[in-house]
C-alpha positions as CSV (number, residue, x, y, z in Angstrom):
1,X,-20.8,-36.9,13.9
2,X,-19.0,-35.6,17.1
3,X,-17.8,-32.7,17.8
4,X,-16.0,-30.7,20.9
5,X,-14.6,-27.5,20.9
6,X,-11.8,-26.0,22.9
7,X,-11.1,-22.1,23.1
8,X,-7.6,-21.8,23.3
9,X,-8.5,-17.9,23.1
10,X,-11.0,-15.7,22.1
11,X,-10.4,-16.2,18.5
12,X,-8.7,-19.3,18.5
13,X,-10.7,-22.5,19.0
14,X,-9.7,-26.2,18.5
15,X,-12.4,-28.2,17.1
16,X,-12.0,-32.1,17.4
17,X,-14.3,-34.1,14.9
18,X,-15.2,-37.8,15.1
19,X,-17.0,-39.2,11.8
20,X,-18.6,-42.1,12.5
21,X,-17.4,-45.7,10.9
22,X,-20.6,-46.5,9.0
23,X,-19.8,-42.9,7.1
24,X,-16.1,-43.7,6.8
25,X,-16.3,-47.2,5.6
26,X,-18.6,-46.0,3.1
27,X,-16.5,-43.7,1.5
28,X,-13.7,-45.8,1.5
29,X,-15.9,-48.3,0.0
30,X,-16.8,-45.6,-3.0
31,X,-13.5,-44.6,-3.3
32,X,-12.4,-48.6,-3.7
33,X,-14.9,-49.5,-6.3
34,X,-13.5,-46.1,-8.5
35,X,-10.2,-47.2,-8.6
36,X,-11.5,-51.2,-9.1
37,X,-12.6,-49.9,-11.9
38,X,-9.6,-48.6,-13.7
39,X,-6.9,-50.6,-12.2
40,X,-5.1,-52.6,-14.2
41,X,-3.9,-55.9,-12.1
42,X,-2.0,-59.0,-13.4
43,X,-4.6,-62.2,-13.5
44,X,-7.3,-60.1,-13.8
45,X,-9.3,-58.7,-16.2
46,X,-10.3,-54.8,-15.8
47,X,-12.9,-54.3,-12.8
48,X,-12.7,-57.5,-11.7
49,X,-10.3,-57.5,-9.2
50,X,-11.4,-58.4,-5.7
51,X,-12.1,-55.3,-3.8
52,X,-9.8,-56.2,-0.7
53,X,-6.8,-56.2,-3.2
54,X,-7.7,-53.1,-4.5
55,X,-8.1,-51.7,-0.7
56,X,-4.5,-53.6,0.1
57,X,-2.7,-52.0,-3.6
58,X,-4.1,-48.7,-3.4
59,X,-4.4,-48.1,0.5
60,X,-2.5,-44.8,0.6
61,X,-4.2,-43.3,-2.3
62,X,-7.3,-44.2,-1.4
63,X,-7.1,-42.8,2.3
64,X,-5.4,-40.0,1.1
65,X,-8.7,-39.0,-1.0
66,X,-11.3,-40.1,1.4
67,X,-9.5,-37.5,3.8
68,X,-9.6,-35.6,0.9
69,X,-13.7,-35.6,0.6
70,X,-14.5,-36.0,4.0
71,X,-12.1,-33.5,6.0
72,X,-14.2,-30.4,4.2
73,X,-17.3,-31.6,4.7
74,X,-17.3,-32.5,8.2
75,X,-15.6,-29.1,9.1
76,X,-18.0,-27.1,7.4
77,X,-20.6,-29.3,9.0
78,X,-19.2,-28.6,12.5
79,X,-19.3,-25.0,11.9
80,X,-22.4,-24.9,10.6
81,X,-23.7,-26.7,13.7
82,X,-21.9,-24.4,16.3
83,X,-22.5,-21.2,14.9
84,X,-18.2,-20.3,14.2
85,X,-16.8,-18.0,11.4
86,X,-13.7,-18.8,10.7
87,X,-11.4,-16.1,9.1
88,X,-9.1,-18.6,7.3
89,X,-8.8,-22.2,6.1
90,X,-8.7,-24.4,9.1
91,X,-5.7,-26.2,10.2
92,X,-6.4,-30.1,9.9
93,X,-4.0,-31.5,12.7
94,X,-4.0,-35.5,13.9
95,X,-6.1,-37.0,11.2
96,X,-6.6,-41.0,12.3
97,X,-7.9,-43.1,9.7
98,X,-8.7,-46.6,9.8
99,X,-11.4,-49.1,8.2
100,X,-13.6,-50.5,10.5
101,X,-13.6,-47.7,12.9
102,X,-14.0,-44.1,13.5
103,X,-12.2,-41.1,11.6
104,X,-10.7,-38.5,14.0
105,X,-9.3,-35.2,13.5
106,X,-8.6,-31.8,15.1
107,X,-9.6,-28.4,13.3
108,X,-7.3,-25.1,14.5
109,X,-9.5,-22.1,13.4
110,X,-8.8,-18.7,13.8
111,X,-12.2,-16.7,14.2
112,X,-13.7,-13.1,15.3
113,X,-15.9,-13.2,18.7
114,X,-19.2,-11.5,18.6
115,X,-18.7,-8.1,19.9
116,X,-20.3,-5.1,20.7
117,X,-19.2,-1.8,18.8
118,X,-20.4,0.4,20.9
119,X,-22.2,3.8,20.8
120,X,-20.7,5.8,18.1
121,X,-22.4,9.0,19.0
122,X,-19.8,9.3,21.4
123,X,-17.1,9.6,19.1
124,X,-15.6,12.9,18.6
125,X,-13.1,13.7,15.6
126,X,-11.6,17.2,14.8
127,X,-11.7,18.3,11.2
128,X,-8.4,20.7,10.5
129,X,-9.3,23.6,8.7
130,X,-9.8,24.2,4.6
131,X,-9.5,27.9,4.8
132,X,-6.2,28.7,2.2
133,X,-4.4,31.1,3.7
134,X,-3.3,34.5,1.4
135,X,0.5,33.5,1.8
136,X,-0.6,30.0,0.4
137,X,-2.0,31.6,-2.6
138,X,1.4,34.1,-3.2
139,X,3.6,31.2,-2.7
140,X,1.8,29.3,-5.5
141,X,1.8,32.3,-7.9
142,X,5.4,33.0,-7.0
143,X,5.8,29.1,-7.9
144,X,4.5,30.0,-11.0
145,X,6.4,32.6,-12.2
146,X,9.5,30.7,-11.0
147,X,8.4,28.1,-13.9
148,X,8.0,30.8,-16.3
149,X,10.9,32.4,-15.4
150,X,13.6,32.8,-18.3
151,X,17.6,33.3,-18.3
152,X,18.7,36.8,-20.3
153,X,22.6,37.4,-21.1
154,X,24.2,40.2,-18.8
155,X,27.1,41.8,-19.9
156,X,29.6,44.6,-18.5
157,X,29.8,43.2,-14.7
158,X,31.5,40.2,-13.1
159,X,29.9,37.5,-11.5
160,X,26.7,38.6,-8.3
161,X,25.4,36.8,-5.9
162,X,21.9,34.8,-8.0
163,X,23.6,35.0,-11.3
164,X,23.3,31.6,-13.4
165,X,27.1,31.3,-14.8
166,X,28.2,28.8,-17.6
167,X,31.4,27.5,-17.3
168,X,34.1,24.8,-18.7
169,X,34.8,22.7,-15.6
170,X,37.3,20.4,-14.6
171,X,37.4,18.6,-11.3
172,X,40.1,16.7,-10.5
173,X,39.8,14.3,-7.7
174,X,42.1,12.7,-5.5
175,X,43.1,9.7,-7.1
176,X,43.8,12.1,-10.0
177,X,41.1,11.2,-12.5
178,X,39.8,14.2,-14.3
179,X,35.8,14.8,-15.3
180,X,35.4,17.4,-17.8
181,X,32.0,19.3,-18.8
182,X,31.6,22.2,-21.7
183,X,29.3,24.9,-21.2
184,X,28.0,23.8,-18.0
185,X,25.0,25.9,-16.4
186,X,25.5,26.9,-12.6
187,X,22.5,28.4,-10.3
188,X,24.0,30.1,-7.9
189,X,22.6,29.4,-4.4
190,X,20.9,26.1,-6.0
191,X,21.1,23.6,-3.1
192,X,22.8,20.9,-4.4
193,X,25.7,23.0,-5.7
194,X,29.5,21.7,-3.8
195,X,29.8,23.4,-0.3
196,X,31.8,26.8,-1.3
197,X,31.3,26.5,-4.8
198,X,29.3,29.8,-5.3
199,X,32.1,31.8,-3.1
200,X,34.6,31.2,-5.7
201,X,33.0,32.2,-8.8
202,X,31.7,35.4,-7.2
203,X,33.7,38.3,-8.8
204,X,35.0,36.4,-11.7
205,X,34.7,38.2,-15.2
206,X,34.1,36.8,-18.6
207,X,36.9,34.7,-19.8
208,X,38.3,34.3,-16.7
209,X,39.5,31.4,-15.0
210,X,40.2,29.8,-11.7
211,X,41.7,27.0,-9.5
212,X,40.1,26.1,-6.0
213,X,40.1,23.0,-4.1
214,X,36.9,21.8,-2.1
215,X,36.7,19.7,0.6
216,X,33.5,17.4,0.8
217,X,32.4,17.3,4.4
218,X,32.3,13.4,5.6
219,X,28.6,13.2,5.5
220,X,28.0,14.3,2.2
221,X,25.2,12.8,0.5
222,X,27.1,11.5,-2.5
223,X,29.6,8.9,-1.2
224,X,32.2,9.3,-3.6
225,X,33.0,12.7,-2.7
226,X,32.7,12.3,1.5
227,X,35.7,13.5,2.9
228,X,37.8,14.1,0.0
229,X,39.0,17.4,-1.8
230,X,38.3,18.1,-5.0
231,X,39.9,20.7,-7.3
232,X,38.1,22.6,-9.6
233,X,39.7,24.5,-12.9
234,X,36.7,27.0,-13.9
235,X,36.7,29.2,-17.4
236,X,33.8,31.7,-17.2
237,X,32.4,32.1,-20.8
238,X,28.9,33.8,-19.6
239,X,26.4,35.4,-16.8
240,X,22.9,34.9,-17.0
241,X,20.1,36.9,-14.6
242,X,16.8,35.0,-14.3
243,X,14.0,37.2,-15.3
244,X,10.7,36.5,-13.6
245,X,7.6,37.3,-15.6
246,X,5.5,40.2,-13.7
247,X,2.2,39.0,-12.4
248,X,-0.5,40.8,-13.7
249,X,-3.1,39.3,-16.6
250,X,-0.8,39.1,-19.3
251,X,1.2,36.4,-17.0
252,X,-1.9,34.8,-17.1
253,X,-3.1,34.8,-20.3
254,X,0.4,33.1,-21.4
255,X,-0.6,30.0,-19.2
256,X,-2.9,29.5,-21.4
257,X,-6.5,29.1,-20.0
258,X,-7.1,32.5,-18.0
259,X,-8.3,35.5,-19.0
260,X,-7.3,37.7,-16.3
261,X,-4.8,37.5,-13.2
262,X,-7.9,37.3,-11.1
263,X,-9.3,34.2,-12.8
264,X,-5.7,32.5,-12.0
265,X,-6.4,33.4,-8.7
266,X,-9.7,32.2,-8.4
267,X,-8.5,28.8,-10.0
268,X,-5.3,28.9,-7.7
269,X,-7.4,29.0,-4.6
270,X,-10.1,26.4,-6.0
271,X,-7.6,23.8,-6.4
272,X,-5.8,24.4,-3.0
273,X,-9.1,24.2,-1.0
274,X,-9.7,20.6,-2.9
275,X,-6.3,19.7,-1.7
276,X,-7.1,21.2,1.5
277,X,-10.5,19.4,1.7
278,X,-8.9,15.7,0.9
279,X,-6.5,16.3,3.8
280,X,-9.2,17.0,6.1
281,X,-11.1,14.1,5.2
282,X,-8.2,12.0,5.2
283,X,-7.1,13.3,8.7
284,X,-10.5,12.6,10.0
285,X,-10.7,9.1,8.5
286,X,-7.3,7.9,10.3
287,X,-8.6,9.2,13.2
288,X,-11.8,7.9,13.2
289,X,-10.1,4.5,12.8
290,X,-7.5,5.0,15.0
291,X,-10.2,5.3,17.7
292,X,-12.6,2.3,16.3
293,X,-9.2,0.4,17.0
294,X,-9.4,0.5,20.5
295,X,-12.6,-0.7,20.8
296,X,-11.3,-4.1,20.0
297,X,-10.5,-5.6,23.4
298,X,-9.7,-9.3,22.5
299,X,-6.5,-10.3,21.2
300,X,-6.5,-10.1,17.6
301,X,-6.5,-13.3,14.7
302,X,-2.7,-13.4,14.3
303,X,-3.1,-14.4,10.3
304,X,-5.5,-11.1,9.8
305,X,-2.6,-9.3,10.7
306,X,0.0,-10.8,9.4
307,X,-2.1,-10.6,6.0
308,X,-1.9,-6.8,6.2
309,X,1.7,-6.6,7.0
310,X,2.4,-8.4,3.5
311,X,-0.8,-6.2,1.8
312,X,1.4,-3.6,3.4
313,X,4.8,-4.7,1.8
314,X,3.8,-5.8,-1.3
315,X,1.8,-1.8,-1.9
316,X,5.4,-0.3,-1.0
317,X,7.2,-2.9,-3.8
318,X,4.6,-2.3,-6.4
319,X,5.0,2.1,-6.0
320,X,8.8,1.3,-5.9
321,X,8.4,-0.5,-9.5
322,X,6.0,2.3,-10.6
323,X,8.6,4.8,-10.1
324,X,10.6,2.7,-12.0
325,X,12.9,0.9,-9.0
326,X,13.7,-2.6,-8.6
327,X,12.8,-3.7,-5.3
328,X,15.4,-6.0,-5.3
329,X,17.9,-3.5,-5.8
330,X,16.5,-0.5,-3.6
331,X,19.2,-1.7,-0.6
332,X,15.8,-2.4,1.3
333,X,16.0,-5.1,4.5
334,X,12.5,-5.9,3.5
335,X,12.1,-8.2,7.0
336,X,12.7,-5.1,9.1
337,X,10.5,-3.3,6.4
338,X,7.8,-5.9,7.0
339,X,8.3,-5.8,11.1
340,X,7.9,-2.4,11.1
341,X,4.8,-2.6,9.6
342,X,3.5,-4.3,12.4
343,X,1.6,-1.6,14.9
344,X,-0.2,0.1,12.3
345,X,-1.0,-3.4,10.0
346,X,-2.8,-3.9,14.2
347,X,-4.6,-0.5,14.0
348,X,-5.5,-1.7,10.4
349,X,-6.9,-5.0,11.2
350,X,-8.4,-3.7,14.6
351,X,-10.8,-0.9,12.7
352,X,-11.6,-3.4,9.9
353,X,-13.1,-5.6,12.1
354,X,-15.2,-3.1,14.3
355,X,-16.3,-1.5,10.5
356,X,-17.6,-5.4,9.9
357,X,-19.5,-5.9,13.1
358,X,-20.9,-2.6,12.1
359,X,-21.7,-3.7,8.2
360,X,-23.2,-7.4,10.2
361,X,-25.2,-5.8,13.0
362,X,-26.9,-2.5,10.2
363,X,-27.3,-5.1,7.3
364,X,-25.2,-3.4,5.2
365,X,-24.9,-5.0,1.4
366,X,-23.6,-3.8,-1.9
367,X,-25.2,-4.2,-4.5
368,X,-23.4,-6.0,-8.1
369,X,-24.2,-2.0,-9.6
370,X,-21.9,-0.7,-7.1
371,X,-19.3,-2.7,-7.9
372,X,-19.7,-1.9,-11.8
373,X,-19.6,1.2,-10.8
374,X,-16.3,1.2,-8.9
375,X,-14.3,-1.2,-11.6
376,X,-15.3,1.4,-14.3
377,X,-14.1,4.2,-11.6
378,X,-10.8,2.1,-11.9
379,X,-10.6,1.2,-15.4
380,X,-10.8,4.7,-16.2
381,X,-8.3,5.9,-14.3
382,X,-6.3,3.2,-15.5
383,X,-6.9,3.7,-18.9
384,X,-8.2,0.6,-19.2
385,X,-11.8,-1.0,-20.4
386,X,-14.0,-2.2,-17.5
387,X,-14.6,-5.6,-19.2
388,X,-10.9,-6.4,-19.2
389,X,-10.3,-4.8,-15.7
390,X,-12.7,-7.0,-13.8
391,X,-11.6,-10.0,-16.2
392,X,-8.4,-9.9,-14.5
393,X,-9.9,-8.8,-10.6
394,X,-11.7,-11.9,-11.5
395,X,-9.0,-13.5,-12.1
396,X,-6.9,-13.0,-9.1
397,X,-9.8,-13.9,-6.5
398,X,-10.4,-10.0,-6.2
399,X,-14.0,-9.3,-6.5
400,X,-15.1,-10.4,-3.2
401,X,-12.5,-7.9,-1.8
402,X,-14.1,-5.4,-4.0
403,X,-17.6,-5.8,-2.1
404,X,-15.8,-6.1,1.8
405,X,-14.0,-2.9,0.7
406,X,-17.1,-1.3,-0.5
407,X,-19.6,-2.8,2.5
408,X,-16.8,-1.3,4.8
409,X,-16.7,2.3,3.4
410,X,-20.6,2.0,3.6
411,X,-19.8,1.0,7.2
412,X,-17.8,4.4,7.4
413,X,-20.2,6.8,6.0
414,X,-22.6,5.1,8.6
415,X,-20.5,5.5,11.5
416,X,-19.4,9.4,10.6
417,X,-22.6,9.6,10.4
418,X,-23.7,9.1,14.2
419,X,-20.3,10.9,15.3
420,X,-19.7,14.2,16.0
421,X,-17.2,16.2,13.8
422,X,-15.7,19.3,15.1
423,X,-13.7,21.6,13.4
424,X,-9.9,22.1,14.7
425,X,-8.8,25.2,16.7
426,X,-6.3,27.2,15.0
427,X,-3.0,27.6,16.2
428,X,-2.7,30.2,18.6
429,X,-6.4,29.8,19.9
430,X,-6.5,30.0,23.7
């Protein structure tokens, strides 16, 4: 077999293939004498029709599979031979087939050059602080004792500023079509109350009522009341104060798993270092890969990428449908969507390979436990059995993902490893 190869770039490469005729012939020969044998000709009797009427008959379908059984195994043959990788299925382009003579085709492959990594010792990432700040802590206790915080009746006094009101409400807009509510609560200052609501009801009295008109300002969120007035018919039939629990250990105790107000504390500022730790890590992982990035030099596979920008696409469809959204229906231009995904789907794909060069050049390999380990991480989390979980990974082609995901993060704990990690100035740090 023949075999030239063309770099049309540093990862593309046009491989043209000549098998030679004794090879074709033979296989069409094989491929004849199958269908001799269950062809069903008039005049003759089954497998005895001459082969050269079979070849003449059943010339397309015959080609067709010898391409079929050759084409692979002549590609993976040239590879083989010339040490390429490709990344993808080749593209089988000008196939020339003929008895009697030689079978020629091109191969387009898309492939990753051999490159060198570099030093990662000279890598420097900054990891942002996990100290939780005293104000962080008081905001989540306030937080708290906003959730536990209970309406009480007030009586004697007309409507102040932070009073919850209830009211019968009629708005009226201007095509005259009334919507009516009984006993409707009101937070007053709540954000998403109309603009000017609150002023009107301040001062009003039990059993009062009043008539204001409102005009929505043109960029108001909710479309159907931009730039219109609306008139509002109020009757006040209560006042309500919100009462916030004190914070001291019997605050505590009613949350149900503290002792004391100092154990809340201590569990308060637990949890926000976790957070605070995950964000760290997170922030030092992006930028670790932002920089690995731009140590690829060569113009990256154009499928690799375009493979993430669809990964990238299809992730954001699947959260919309968790939160109970039809994609279809989310008013999404899901090609700009996808375009947009472009730079970072680069970064993405850039990092990936340097984290493979790595896994190649350190020997890297996961082992079948690790991958146990991480479907029964999943399954549990999903509430699922790991037998059934990795039934359908296997399923979808997804286990070998599971091990280049896993041989990657190996590849990450490797290179964080030789890097140095420094931790962020504060702000205000000269």
């Amino acid at each position: 077999m023949k075999t030239e190869v063309t770099d049309v770039s540093a990862t593309r490469k046009t491989v043209a293939i000549e098998i030679p005729i004794d090879v074709v012939d033979a296989e069409i020969n094989r491929v004849a004498r199958g269908y001799a044998k269950q062809a069903r000709l008039p005049g003759f009797r089954p497998g005895k029709a001459p082969q050269a009427l079979i070849k003449r008959r059943f010339k397309e379908q015959i080609m067709h599979d010898v391409m079929h059984d050759l084409i692979p195994r002549a590609v993976e043959e040239a590879m083989q031979e010339r040490g390429i990788e490709p990344i993808n299925t080749p593209d089988i382009k000008d196939v020339e087939l003929e008895e009697g003579r030689p079978m020629t085709f091109t191969a387009a492959i898309e492939t990753v050059p051999a490159f060198d990594p570099g030093d990662f010792s000279s890598i420097t990432l900054e990891r942002p602080s996990t100290e939780v700040a005293d104000e962080a802590i008081a905001d989540m206790l306030q937080r708290l004792r906003d959730r536990a915080g209970t309406y009480e009746p007030v009586e004697g006094r007309a409507v102040a500023e932070s009073d919850a009101v209830v009211l019968v409400l009629d708005r009226t807009g201007p095509d005259g079509q009334l919507d009516h509510h009984d006993e409707v609560t009101v937070q007053l200052g709540a954000p998403g109350n109309p603009p000017g609501f609150d002023a009107e009801l301040l001062g009003m009295n039990p059993d009062e009522s009043r008539t204001f008109t409102i005009h929505f300002p043109a960029d108001y969120p909710a479309s159907d009341l931009a730039d219109t007035d609306q008139t509002y018919t109020v009757t006040l039939t209560g006042i309500r104060r919100r009462v916030l629990p004190e914070l001291d250990d019997e605050f505590a105790k009613d949350l149900g798993e503290f002792e004391s107000l100092a154990a809340l504390r201590e569990r308060i500022t637990a949890d926000l270092t976790r957070e605070a730790e995950d964000k760290a890590t997170r922030e030092v992982r992006a930028e670790l890969f932002a920089q690995l990035a731009k140590r690829v030099t060569f113009e990256l596979p154009a499928s690799l990428v375009e493979k993430e920008m669809d990964r990238r696409l299809e992730e954001f469809a699947r959260q919309l449908a968790s939160q109970k959204l039809d994609p279809r229906e989310a008013g999404i231009d899901w090609a700009q969507f996808r375009e947009a995904q472009r730079e970072p789907a680069q970064e993405a794909t850039a990092s990936a390979l340097v984290l493979d060069e790595v896994a190649r050049r350190e020997d890297i390999t996961v082992a079948s436990e690790d991958v146990d380990k991480e479907i029964e991480g999943f399954a549990a989390r999903a509430g699922r059995t790991p037998t059934a979980l990795r039934a359908q990974i296997e399923k979808e082609g997804g286990i070998a993902r599971l091990y280049a995901g896993l041989r990657r993060e190996k590849a990450v704990d490797l290179v964080l490893s030789r890097a140095t990690i420094v931790d962020r100035p504060t702000t205000g740090t000269p």
